[in-house]
N, C-alpha and C positions, 0 to 999 in steps of 0.2 A: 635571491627571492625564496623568503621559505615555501615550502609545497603546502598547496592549499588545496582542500576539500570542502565542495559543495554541498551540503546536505539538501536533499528535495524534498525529503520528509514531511508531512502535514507538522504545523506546527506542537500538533498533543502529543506526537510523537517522536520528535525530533532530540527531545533532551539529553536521553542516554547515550545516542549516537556520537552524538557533539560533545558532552561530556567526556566518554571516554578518548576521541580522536585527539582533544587538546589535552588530556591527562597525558599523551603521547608524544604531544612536541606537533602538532599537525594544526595548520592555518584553518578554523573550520568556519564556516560562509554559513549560515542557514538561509536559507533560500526556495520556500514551501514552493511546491508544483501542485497541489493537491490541497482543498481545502475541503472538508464533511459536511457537507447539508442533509439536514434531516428530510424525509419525504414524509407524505402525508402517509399513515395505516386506513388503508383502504377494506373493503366488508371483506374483497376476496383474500386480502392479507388474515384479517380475524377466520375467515373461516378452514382456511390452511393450518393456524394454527389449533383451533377447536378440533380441526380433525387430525392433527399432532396429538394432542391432550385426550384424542381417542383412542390411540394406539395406534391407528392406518401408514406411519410412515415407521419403517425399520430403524431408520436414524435421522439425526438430525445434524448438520453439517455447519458450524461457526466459523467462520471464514476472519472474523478480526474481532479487536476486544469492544469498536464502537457495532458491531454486526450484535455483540454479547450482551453489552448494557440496555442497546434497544427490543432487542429480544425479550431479557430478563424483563423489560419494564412494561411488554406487551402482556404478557406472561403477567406477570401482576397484579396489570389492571382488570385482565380475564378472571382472575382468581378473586376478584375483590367484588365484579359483578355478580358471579357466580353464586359468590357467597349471598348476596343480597335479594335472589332472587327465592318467591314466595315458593312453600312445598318442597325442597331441598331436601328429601330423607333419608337418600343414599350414603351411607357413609365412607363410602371407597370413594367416591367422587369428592367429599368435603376434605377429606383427608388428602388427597391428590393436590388439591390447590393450596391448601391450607400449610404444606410443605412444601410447596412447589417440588414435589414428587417426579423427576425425568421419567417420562412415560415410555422414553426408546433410548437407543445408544446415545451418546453425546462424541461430535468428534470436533474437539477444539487445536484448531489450526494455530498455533505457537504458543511459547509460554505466558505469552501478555493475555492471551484470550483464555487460557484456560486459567489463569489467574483472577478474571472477572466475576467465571464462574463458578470457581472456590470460596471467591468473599462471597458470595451467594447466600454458602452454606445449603443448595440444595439437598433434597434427599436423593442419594444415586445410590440406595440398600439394591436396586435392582437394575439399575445400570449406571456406570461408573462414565468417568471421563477419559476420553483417550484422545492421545496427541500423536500426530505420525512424527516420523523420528528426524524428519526433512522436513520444515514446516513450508514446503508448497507443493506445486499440484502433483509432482510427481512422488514426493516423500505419501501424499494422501492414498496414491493410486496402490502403493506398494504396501498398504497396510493390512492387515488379513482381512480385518472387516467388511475393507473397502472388496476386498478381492472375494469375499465369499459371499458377496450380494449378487441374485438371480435375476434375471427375466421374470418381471411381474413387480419386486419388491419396491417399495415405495421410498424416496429419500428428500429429506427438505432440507433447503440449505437457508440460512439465514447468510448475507452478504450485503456489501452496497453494487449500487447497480453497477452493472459487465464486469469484465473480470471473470476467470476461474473458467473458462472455456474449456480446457483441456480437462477437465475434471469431468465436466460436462458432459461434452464428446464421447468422452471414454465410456462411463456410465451407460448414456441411451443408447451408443452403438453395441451393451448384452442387453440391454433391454429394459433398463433400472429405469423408470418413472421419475422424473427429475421436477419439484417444483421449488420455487424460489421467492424470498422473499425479501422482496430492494430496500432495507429499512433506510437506507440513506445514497447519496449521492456524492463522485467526485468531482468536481469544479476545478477549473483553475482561479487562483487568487486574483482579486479585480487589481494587486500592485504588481502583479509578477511581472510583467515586461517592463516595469520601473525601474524595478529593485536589482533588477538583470541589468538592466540600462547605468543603473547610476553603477552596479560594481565594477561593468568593464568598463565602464571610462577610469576610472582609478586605477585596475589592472594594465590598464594600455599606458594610461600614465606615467604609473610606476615601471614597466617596461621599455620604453622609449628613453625616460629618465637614468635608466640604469643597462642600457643598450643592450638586451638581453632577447635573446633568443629560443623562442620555445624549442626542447628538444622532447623523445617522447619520455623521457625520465621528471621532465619537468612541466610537463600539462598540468592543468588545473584537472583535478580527479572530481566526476562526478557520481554522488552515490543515487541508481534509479531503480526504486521498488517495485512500479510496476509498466505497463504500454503505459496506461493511459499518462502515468507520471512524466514517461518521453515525449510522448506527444505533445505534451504542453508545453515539455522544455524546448522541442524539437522547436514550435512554433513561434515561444520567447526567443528565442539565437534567432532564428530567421527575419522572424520582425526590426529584431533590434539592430541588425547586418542593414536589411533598408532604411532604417531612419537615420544607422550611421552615414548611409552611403549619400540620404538628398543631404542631410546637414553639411557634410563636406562638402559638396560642393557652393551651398551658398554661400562658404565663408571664405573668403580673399586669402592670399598666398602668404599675407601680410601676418594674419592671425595663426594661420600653421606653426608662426615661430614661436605664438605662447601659447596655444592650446595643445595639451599633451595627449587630448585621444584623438584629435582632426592631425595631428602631428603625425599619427601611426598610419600606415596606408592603407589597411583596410580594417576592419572588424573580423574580431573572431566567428568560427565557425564550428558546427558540429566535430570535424575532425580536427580543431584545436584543442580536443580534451581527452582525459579518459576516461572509462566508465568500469565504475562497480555495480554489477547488476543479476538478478534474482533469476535463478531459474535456468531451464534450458531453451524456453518460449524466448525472451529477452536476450539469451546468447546470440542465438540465430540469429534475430533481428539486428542483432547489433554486426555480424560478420556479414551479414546479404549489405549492409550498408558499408562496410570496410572501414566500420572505427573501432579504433583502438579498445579494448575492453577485458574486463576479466569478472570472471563468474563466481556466485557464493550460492550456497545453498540455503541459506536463511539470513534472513537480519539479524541477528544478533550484535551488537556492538564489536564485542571479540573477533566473531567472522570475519566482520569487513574492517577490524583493522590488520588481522592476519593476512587476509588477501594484500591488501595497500603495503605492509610491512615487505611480504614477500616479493614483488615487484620496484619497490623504492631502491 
């Protein structure tokens, strides 16, 4: 059985991943955990930003490239009001929006995100874009910027909702003024425990069929970017382990001879896989639970085929 990798990826961002793993000779499954729902911009959203576009926040913190587009497109529409609004004579302010002018630092979290805000073209004559060199929470923590902000300074992070706790944390615990802005939400897929459903019946199938044994050389590898991404998957296996488990039994001993997943004795489990996964937050959790796992410091396509190469 060739070695197969699950991508959990939303699906906007799944391609390169996949792409590259099968340029590789690698089984790859896409299989979103995560899908992006937009939230509503709320007054105290606008006026976070208004007082960004004042200067009161030291930086401004992009957490992903749909964190970047929604931002850029708030930012916009600010700039468009603005403009339209009667008495306007300021020319530092018409000029500010009129350029979309970065009024503080900018710190775009991986190269997708700071990619969004290149096609921008904004004006950063007075502050530039910077990317820590680890694009997660602790590549951010280690970045000077990050490290020479005081008690008092102000920071806004544009992200979807939760996530990035340890950024957080770290932050308000010198004193840094953390405010946030959820342009969007992770979901899980209304097919995911289907799509989870229908592939391991085919895996068990083709398993039983070919009387194969998982070894841990030979788990299905899965790729998981963040909790909330586990948690869902955590919850798809789970689910679909009890649906395995009433269906077998309503089906007679008779059918076990030609049904090739009621044929397999039980359903897979959390520790029937491996996991390629982000960070030191996500390591942890994966060794307090004693699955199998190995670590990367950024998504990158390259990373986690290096990681998966070095272990195969």
């Amino acid at each position: 059985m060739p070695q197969i990798v699950i991508n959990t990826r939303p699906v906007e961002r799944a391609a390169p991943l996949t792409h590259c793993l099968q340029a590789a000779g690698l089984t790859v499954v896409e299989m979103p955990m995560l899908t992006l729902q937009s939230r509503p911009t709320t007054d105290s959203d606008k006026m976070m930003m208004r007082q960004w576009l004042a200067g009161e926040y030291q930086m401004v913190v992009i957490v992903s490239p749909t964190a970047a587009a929604s931002g850029l497109a708030a930012w916009q529409a600010l700039a468009r009001a603005h403009k339209m609004l009667d008495g306007i004579d300021n020319a530092a302010d018409i000029a500010m929006f009129e350029g979309l002018k970065a009024p503080s630092l900018l710190i775009a979290v991986g190269d997708a995100t700071a990619a969004v805000l290149n096609r921008a073209k904004l004006d950063t004559t007075a502050h530039q874009v910077h990317q820590p060199k680890i694009a997660n929470n602790e590549g951010m923590l280690a970045m000077s910027e990050i490290e020479h902000l005081q008690a008092g300074d102000k920071v806004l992070i544009w992200r979807g909702l939760g996530g990035r706790r340890l950024l957080v944390d770290a932050l308000q615990a010198r004193g840094v003024h953390i405010d946030s802005i959820a342009w969007y939400e992770r979901i899980m897929p209304a097919d995911a425990t289907f799509q989870y459903q229908k592939w391991q019946q085919g895996f068990l199938t083709q398993k039983v069929a070919q009387d194969i044994t998982l070894s841990e050389r030979s788990k299905p590898i899965v790729v998981v970017s963040s909790g909330t991404a586990f948690e869902h998957w955590a919850h798809v296996v789970n689910e679909a382990a009890v649906n395995f488990s009433t269906q077998k039994s309503a089906i007679s001993e008779l059918s076990n001879l030609t049904t090739g997943m009621v044929a397999h004795k039980k359903a897979l489990t959390l520790s029937d896989f491996t996991y390629v996964v982000l960070g030191e937050r996500l390591t942890n959790w994966m060794a307090d639970q004693q699955l199998s796992h190995w670590r990367v410091d950024d998504l990158a396509p390259d990373t986690i085929l290096t990681a998966i190469n070095a272990h195969l």
